[in-house]
C-alpha positions in Angstrom: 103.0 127.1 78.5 99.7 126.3 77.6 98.5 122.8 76.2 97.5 122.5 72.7 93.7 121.9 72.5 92.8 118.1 71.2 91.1 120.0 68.2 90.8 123.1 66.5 88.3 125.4 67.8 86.8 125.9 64.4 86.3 122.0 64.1 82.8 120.4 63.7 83.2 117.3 65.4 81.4 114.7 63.7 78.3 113.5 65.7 78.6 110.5 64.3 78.9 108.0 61.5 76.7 106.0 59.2 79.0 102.8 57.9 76.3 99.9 57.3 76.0 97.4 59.2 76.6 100.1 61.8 76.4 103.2 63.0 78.1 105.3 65.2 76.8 107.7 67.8 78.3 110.0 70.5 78.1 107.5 73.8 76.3 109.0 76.4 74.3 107.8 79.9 71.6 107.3 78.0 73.2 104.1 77.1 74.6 102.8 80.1 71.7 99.7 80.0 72.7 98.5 76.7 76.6 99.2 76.9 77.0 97.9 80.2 75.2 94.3 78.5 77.3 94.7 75.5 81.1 94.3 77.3 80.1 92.8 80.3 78.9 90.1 77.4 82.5 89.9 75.7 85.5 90.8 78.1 88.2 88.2 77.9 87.3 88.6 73.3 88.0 92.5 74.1 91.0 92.2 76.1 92.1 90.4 73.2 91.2 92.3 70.6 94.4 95.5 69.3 94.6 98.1 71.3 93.3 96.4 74.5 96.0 93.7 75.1 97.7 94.6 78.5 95.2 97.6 79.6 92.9 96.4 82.9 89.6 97.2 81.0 87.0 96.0 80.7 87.0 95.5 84.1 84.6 92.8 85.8 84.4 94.1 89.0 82.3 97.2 87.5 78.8 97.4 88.6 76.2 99.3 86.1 76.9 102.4 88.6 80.5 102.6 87.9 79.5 102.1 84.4 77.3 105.1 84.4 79.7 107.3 86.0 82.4 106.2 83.3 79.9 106.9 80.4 79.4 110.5 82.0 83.3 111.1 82.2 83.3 110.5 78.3 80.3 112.4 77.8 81.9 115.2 79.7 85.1 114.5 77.4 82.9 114.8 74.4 81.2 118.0 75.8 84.4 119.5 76.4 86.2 118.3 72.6 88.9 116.3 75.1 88.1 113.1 73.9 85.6 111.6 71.9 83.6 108.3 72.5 80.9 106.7 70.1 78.7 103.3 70.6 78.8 101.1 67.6 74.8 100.3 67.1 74.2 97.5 64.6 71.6 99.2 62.8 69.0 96.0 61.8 68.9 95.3 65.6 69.2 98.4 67.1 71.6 97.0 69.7 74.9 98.1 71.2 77.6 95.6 69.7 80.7 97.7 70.4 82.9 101.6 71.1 85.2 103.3 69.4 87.7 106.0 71.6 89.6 109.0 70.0 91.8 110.5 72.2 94.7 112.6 72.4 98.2 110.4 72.0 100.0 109.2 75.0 103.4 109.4 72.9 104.9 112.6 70.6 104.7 110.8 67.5 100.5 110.2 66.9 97.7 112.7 67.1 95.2 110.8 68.2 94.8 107.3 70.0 92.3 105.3 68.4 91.0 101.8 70.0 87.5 100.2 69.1 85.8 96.6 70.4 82.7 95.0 68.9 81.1 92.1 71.3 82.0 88.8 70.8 79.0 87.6 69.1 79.7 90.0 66.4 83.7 89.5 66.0 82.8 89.4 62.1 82.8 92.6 62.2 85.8 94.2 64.1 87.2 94.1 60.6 84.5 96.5 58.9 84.2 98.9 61.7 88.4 99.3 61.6 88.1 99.9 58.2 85.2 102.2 58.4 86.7 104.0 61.4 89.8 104.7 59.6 88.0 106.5 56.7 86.4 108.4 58.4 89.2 109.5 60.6 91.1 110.5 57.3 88.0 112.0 55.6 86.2 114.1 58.9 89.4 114.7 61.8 92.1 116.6 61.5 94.7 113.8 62.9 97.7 112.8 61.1 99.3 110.4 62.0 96.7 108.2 64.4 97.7 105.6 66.8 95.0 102.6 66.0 96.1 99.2 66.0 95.2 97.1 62.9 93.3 94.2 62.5 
């Protein structure tokens, strides 16, 4: 029996997503700098934030090394449409403030897992990227239903 793919073959994944204040693009090595800064910055307001109670990331103990080979796994992910990670860039500053992760459910009953963080010195707008997020999931993926935890 073979596994159902995480999405159609004919799918155009989005590459990303303009939702001002933000934007979204895939996350990739080239951000490891920026994105390692960015939760290393907010850990204890990310464990708390839906979706990441419980889980043991972020995880202190990560050096930017670590960090760079877990950006290449998603970037890998991406690459092969297994999973798809974006970095939240605020776009006035140019700067890293968060991710969002789609991923293939860990139960029957979702499509998708959904989780996203913005760092702690922009908690004002978790709100506006769960909002935008879940438009866009409705508007550009084929997932129905999606596992994201509301805010």
């Amino acid at each position: 029996m073979t596994a159902r793919p995480f999405v159609p073959a004919d799918l155009t994944v989005p590459r990303g997503l303009l939702a001002p204040p933000f934007r979204l693009v895939p996350l990739g090595p080239q951000h490891n700098s920026a994105d390692y800064a960015a939760w290393t910055s907010s850990i204890e307001h990310i464990r708390a934030t839906p979706g990441f109670a419980g889980r043991d990331w972020p995880d202190p103990r990560m050096s930017p090394e670590d960090n760079l080979a877990d950006l290449e796994r998603h970037a890998d992910d991406f690459a092969r449409r297994a999973g798809f990670t974006y970095t939240v860039i605020e776009i006035a500053s140019g700067e890293i403030i968060g991710c969002v992760y789609i991923y293939p459910a860990r139960d029957e009953d979702h499509d998708a897992d959904v989780r996203s963080w913005v760092r702690a010195d922009r908690a004002s707008l978790d709100k506006a990227l769960y909002d935008a997020v879940g438009t866009w999931l409705s508007a550009a993926w084929p997932f129905q239903p999606v596992n994201y935890d509301p805010r």
